[in-house]
N, C-alpha and C positions, 0 to 999 in steps of 0.2 A: 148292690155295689156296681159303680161303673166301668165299665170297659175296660177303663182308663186305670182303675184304680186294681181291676184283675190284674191286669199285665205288669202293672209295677210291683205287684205281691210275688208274683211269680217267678218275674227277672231278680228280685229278691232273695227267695227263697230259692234260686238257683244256684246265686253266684255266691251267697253264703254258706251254703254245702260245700263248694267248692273251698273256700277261703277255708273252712273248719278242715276241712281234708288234706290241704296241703300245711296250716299251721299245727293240728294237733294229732301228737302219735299215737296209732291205734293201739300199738302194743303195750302205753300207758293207761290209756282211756276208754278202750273197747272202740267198737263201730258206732259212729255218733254220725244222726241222720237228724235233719232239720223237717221236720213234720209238716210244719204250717209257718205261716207267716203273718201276723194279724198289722196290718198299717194305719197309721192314726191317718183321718181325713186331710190333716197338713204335712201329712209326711215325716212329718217332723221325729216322732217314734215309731218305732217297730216291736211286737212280741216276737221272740222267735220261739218256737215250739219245739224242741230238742228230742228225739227217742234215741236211747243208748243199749246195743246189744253190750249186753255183759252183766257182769254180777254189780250188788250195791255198793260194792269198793268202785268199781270202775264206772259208776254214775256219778258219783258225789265227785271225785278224779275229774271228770270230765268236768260237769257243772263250775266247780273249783276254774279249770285252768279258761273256760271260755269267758270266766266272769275277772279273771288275771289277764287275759288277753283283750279284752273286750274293745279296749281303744284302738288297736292296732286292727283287730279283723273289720271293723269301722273306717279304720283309715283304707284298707288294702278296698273294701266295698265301696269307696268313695271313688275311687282310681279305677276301680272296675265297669263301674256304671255311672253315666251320667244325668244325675239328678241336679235340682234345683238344691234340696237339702240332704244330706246323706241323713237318712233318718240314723237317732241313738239307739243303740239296740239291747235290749231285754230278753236275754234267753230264759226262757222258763223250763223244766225238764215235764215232758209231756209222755203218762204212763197210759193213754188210752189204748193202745196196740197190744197191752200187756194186756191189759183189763179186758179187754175185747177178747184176744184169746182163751183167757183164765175163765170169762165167760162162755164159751164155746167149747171147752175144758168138760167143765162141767154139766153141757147141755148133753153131750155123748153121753156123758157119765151115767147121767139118768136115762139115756134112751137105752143103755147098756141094759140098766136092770130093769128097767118096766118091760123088755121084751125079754127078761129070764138067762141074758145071755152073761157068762161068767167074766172076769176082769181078766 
């Protein structure tokens, strides 16, 4: 990837954390964290990669209201940054951080009883 195309992933996936934080309420939605940013080579789309602290009511909640709002946190990102095209944006809910730990979970789990040591 180039230089060129990090830096506008990243002013991205900045200034859309942002826009989700001040448009969507936590106390509805949980903590909803923008993971990654994937950019199409013409800009033109974006995936956004979504982690949501909370339960599965308040992921599906979350998902729901950013894909309700989706024009508007597009327009607010358009006004924020100055690109050529405001890429359209695709939030997908991204559970690697979950999985990751549930893996890590489990890795104790075992080292627990392979050295005899009680739960």
């Amino acid at each position: 990837m180039s230089l060129r195309m990090e830096r506008v992933r990243e002013m991205l996936k900045r200034e859309i954390g942002e826009v989700i934080r001040r448009e969507l309420p936590m106390s509805e939605v949980g903590l909803v964290n923008v993971n990654d940013v994937k950019v199409a080579p013409n800009l033109k789309t974006a995936s956004v990669f979504i982690g949501v602290l909370g339960g599965n009511a308040q992921k599906k909640r979350a998902m729901e209201e950013l894909e309700k709002k989706r024009k508007r946190i597009q327009g607010l990102l358009g006004r924020a940054i100055i690109l050529k095209y405001t890429p359209q944006l695709r939030f997908v809910l991204d559970e690697s951080i979950e999985r990751g730990n549930r893996v890590l979970r489990i890795l104790e789990e075992l080292e627990k009883t392979s050295l005899g040591q009680p739960e």
